[in-house]
N, C-alpha and C positions, 0 to 999 in steps of 0.2 A: 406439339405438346403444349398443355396449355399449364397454370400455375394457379396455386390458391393457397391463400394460407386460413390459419385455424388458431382459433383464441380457444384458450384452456380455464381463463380465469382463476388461475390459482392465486392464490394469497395466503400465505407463511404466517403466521405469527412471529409476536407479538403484533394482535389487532387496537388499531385505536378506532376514534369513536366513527372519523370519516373515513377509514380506510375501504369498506365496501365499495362508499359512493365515487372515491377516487378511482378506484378500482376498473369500476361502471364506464366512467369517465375518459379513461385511460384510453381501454379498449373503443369507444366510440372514434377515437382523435385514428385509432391507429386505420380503424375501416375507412375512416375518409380518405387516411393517406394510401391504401391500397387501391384504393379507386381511384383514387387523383396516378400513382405510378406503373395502372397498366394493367396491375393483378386480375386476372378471370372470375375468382371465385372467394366467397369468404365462407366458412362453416365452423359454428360452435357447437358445442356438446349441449345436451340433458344428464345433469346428473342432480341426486338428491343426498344430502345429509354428508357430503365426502368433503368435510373440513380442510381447509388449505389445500388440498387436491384440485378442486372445482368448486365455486361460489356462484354457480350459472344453473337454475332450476325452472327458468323459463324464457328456454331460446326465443320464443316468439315476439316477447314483448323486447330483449334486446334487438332484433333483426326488425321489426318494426319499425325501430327508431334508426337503425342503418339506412331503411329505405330513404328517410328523410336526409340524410348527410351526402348519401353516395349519389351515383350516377350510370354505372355503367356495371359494376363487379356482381354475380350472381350471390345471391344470400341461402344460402347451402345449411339445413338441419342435420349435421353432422355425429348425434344425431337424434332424433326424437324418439322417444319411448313408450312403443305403442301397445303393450297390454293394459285392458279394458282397468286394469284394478290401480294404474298409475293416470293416463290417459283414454277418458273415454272418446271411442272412437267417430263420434260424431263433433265432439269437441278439438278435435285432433283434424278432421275436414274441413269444419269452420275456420278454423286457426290459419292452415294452412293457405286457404282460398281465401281468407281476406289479408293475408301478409302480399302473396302475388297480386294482389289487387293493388295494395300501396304502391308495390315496385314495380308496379308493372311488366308483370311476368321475369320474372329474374328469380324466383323462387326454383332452388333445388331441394328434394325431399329426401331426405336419406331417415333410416328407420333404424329399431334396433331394441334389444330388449337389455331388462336392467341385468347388467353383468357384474355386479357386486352383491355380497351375501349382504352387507348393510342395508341395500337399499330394496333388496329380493324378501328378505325376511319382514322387515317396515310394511310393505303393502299385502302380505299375502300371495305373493304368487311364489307357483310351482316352480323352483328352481329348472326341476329336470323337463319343463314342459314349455320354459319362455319362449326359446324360440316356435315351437309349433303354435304359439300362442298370437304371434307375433305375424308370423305369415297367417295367418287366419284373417286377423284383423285388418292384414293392411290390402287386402282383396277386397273386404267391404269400404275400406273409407276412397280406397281406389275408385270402388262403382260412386260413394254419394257424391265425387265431386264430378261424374260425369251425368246418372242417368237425372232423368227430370218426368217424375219424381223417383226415387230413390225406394227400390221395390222391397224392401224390408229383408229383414235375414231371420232366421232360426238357428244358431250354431250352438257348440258346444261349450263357447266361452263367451258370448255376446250375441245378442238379439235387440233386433229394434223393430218398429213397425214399419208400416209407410210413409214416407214424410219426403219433400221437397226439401232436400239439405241447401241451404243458402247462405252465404253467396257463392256464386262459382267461382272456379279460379279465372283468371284474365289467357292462361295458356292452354290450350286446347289438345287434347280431351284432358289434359289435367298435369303439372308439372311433372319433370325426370325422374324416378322413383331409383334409390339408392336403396344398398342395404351393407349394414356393416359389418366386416367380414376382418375375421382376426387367424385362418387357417385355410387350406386349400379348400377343403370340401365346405365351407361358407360361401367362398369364392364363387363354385362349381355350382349350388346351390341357388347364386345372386343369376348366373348363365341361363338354370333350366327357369328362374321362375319370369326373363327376359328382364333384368333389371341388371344398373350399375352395380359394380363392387367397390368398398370403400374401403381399401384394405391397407394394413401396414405393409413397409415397404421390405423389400428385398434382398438379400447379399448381394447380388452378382449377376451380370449378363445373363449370364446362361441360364441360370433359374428364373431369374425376370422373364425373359422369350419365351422359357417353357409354361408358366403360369399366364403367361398373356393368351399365347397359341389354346392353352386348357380352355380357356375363359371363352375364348371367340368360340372354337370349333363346338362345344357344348351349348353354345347359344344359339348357333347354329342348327346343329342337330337336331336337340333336346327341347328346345324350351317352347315352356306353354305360358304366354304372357299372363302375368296376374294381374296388370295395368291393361290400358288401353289403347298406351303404346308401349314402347319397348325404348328402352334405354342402352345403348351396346360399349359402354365406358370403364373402363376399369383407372381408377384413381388410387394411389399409393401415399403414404403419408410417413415424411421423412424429415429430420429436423433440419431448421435453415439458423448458421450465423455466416454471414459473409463478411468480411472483414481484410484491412487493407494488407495484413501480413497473419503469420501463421500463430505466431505469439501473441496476437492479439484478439484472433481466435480462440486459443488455448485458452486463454485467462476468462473469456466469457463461457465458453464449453464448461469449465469448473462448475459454474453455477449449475448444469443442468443438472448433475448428479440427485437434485431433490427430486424433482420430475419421476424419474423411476423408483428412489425411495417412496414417493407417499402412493405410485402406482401400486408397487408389488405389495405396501402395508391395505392397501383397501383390495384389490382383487386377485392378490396372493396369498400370504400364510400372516395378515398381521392380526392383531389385537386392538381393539377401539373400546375405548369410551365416550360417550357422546359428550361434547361440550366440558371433556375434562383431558382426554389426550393432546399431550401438544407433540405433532410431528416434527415441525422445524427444530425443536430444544432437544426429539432425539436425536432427530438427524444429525444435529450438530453438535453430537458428544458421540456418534460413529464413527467409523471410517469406512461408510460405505462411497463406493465409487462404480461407476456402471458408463463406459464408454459407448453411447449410442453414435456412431458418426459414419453413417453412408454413404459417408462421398460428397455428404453438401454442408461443410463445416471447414470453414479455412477461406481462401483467396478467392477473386473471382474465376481465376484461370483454373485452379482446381474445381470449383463444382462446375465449371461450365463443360469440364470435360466429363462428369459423371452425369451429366445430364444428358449428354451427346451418348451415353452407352443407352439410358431410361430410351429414347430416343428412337433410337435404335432398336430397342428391341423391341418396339409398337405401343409404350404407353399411352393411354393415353391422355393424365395429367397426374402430375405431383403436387401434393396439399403439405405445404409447409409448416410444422410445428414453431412456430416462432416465441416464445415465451415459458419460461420455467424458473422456480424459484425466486429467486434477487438478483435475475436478468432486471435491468433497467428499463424504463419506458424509451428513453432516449436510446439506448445501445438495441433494444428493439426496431425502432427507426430510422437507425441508423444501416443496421446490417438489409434491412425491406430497401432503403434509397440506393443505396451501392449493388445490390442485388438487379434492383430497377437498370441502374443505368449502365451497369458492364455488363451481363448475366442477359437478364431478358430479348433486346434488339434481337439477336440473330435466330431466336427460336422464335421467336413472335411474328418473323419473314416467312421462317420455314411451316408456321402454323396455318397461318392463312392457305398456301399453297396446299400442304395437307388438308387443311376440314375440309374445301372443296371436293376432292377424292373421295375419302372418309364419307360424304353426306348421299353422295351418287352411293356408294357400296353399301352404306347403311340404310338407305332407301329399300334397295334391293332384299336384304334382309329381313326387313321389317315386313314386305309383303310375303315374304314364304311364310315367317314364325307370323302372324299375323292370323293366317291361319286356322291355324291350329286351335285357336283359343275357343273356345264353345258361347256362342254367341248368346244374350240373353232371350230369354222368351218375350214374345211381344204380350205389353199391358191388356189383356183385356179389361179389368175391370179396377179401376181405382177407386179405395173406399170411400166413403164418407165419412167423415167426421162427424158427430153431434156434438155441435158445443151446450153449454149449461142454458140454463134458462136465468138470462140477467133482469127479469121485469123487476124484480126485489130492487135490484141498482137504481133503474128509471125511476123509484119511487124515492129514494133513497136521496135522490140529487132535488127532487123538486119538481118533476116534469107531470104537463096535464095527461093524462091518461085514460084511453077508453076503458070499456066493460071487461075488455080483457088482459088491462094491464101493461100494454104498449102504448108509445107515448102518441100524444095526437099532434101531428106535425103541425097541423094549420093553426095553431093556437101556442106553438111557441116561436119565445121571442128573440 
């Protein structure tokens, strides 16, 4: 089972003037240290206008500058937001093919459409239509970072022409395509389209097995790749404070209580104002309280045993929430180091020994569902382009010129 953790970029008010860029700052210090202790994977969100919630509106250019600090940890869009009316989807290829190009190939691609009325309503799109919107789109920017040239589309939410999308990615035919998945049938849906699930985490053994078993045997069966390859991962996302007693646990667990306050006020039943509600000030004239704790909150000996059930019941990685509200930079760091050095070892043995297994079986599967997939027609005829007529320019700059307005080479200097 492999591990990752997930920066949320929340920030509370009261803001002062450097509080963003510390912010920025912060989280940069913390990916190095996930790379430098071993962590798999790192993935940030997209989200737009969700005040002290998230302050993160363009994973790329954060994770761009991850490439430059880290070493080894995958940089995961946890996840990008792919209708044409937030992201266009050639801009969303490019983006992504040249982030892997920096990190050379370490790019994971997780997708997703915007799940909050604030930021659904701001762009114009179809609430009831995101996601069909969303798998439309990411079949096309799937093909531009593979075909060459990139054979245009006609759809009912996006159209392009013909064009050689460039650059390509560095991973071939084109990075692990996630999709995020907040209920079974999203899950089941991530199965038939041969893509990762990027789903919150679980009660219990038994439910865990039964949704993993969904997940495989539906991919299995079912699925008709939207990619070029096929992704077979199911990743669950569950909050991490490790810490050296139970009490001192307790006391940072406190602080998470905002996290699900400023969630359920933007994609539950709240009220907003832009640039004039302050969540922190109600929050903290509530009493609200929301105990999130799956088993990986407390001692090392406790999660490592709930990890051993994840384990168990054929995860195949857990992506750590590790920050919320007036958690600390440092008690962030702190629970990531400890985590590192009691927590990780044993499953980082048993990893290795697994992916091996896992890559033979998932080989196998990939040429059944493989497939299936409807292969593209071959190019016959790629357009032409006509560009403008620039002789206006040549004359413009100073250049000697024939009868016809093209310049005359042998006579410039």
């Amino acid at each position: 089972m492999k591990f990752g953790i997930e920066l949320g970029f929340q920030l509370p008010r009261p803001w002062a003037q450097e509080s963003e860029a510390e912010l920025y700052e912060s989280r940069l210090n913390i990916a190095e240290l996930a790379d430098q202790l071993g962590f798999d994977s790192l993935w940030v969100e997209e989200h737009h206008f969700l005040e002290e919630y998230c302050h993160l509106s363009s994973p790329e250019v954060f994770l761009a500058a991850c490439t430059q600090r880290t070493k080894q940890i995958r940089l995961g869009f946890g996840v990008m937001l792919l209708p044409p009316m937030i992201n266009n989807p050639v801009r969303s290829a490019e983006k992504v093919a040249a982030l892997d190009l920096l990190s050379k190939g370490r790019v994971e691609f997780g997708v997703g459409s915007s799940s909050d009325r604030l930021g659904t309503t701001a762009w114009g799109l179809d609430w009831e239509r995101r996601q069909e919107i969303t798998e439309e789109v990411l079949g096309q920017v799937a093909r531009m970072m593979v075909e060459e040239p990139y054979r245009g589309y006609d759809g009912t939410d996006f159209s392009f022409p013909t064009r050689n999308i460039i650059p390509k990615p560095q991973q071939k035919p084109h990075p692990p395509l996630w999709l995020a998945c907040s209920h079974r049938e999203s899950i089941l849906k991530a199965a038939r389209l041969g893509i990762g699930a990027l789903s919150f985490s679980f009660t219990d053994l038994d439910t865990t097995q039964q949704w993993v078993n969904a997940y495989r045997e539906t991919l299995r069966r079912e699925a008709i790749p939207i990619g070029s390859s096929i992704n077979p991962n199911l990743s669950v996302l569950s909050r991490l404070i490790c810490c050296s007693t139970e009490s001192e646990a307790k006391r940072i667990q406190d602080k998470v209580h905002f996290w699900w306050y400023s969630f359920v006020h933007y994609f539950g039943h709240g009220s907003h104002k832009p640039g004039v509600t302050n969540l922190w000030d109600n929050y903290s004239k509530s009493d609200y309280r929301f105990e999130w704790d799956t088993g990986t909150i407390g001692t090392p000996e406790k999660i490592s045993a709930t990890l051993r059930e994840y384990e168990q019941a054929g995860l195949d990685q857990v992506v750590f929430s590790i920050e919320s509200g007036a958690i600390s930079h440092e008690e962030i760091c702190g629970s990531l180091e400890l985590f590192a050095k009691e927590v990780m070892p044993e499953f980082k043995q048993r990893e290795e020994q697994r992916s091996v297994i896992k890559n033979s079986e998932d080989q196998l599967i990939s040429e059944e569902v493989m497939m299936r997939k409807e292969q593209p027609k071959t190019f016959q005829d790629i357009p032409t382009i006509i560009m403008r007529d620039i002789r206006p320019w040549y004359s413009y700059m100073g250049f000697p010129l024939d009868e016809e307005g093209f310049p005359i080479l042998d006579e410039m200097q």
